[in-house]
C-alpha positions as CSV (number, residue, x, y, z in Angstrom):
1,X,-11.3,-25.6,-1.6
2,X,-13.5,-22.6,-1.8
3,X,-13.0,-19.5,-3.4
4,X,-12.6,-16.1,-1.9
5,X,-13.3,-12.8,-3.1
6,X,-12.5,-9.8,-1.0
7,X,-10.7,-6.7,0.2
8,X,-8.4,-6.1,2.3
9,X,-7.3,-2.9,4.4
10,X,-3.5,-1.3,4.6
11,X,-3.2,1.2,7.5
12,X,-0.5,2.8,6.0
13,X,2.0,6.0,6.3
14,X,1.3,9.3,3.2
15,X,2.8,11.7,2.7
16,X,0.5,14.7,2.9
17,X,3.0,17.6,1.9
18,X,6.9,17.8,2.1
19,X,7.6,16.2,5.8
20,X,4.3,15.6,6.8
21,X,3.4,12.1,7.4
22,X,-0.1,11.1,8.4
23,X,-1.2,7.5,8.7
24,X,-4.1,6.3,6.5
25,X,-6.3,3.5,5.3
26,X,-6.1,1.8,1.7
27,X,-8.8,-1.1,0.7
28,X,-7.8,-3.4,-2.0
29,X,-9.8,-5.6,-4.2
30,X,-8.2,-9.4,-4.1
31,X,-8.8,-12.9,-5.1
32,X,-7.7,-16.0,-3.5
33,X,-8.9,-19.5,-1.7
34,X,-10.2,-20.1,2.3
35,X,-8.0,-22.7,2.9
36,X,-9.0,-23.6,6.3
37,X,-12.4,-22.5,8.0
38,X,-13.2,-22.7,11.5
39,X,-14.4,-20.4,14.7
40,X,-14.4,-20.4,18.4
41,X,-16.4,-18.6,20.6
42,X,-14.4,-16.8,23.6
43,X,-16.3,-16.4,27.0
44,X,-15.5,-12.8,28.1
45,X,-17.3,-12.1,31.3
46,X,-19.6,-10.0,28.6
47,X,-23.1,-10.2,27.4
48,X,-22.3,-12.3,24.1
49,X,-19.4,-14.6,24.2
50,X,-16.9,-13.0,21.4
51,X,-16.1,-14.4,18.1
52,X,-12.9,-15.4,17.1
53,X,-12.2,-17.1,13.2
54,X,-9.0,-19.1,12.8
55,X,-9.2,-19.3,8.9
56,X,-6.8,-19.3,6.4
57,X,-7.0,-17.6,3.5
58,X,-5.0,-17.5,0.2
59,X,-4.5,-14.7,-2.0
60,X,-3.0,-14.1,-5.0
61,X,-0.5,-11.0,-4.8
62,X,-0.2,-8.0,-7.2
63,X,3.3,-6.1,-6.5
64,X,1.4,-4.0,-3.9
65,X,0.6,-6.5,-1.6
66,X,3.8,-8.3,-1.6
67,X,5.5,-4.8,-0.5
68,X,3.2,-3.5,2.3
69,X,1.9,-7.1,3.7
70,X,3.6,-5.7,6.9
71,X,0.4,-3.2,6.5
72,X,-2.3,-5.4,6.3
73,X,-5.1,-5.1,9.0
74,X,-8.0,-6.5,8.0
75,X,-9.7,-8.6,5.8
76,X,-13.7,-8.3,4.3
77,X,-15.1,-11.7,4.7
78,X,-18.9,-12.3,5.2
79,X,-20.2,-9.5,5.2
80,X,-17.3,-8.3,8.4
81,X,-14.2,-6.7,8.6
82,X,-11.7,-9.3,10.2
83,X,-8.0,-8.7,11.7
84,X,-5.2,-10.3,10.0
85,X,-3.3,-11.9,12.5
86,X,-0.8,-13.5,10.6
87,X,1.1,-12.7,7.1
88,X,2.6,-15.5,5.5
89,X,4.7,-14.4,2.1
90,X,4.8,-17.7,-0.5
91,X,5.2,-16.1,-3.8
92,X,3.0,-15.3,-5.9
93,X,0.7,-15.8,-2.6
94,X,0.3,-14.5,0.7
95,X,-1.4,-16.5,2.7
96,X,-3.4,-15.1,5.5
97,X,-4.5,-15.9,8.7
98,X,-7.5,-14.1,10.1
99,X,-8.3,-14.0,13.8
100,X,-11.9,-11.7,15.8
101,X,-13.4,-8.9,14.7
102,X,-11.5,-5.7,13.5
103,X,-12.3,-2.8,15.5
104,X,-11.5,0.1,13.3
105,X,-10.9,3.7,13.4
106,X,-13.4,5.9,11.7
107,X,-10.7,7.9,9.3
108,X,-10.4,6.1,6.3
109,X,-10.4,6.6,2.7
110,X,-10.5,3.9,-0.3
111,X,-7.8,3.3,-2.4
């Protein structure tokens, strides 16, 4: 099994001042294992066939992640931003399934 090393994006609500919610990005650092790699390409009627991943990755959870995995968008792998399809809770893991390419929204900041 390999090993990953990554981060992973929250889109998540904050409360700028009293009452005023505005919805933000948080990136955190994690380690974990790919448990599964594989990848299809999908035939669009495009240029370029798109890129899907079905892989599974393992991560070990700090106390944030196993309270916002609802939030989780994307993961960093290979060099590419990649959407979390699925978020499986199996303490002290969550295991991850990660599907095309994320297509993200320009307003972000790092946590």
């Amino acid at each position: 099994m390999a090993k990953f090393s990554g981060k992973i994006g929250y889109f998540v609500s904050v409360e700028k001042e009293p009452g005023l919610w505005v919805e933000d990005f948080v990136e955190r650092q994690y380690y974990g294992d790919l448990m599964r790699l594989s990848n299809s390409n999908q035939s669009s009627g495009n240029v370029n066939d798109n890129i899907s991943l079905n892989n599974s990755i393992s991560i070990v959870a700090d106390p944030y992640a196993n309270e916002n995995f609802q939030h989780m968008r994307y993961v960093k792998f290979m060099g590419t931003k990649w959407k979390i399809t699925n978020a499986e809770v199996q303490y002290p893991r969550i295991i991850l399934t990660v599907g095309g390419v994320y297509n993200e929204n320009k307003t972000k900041s790092s946590g």
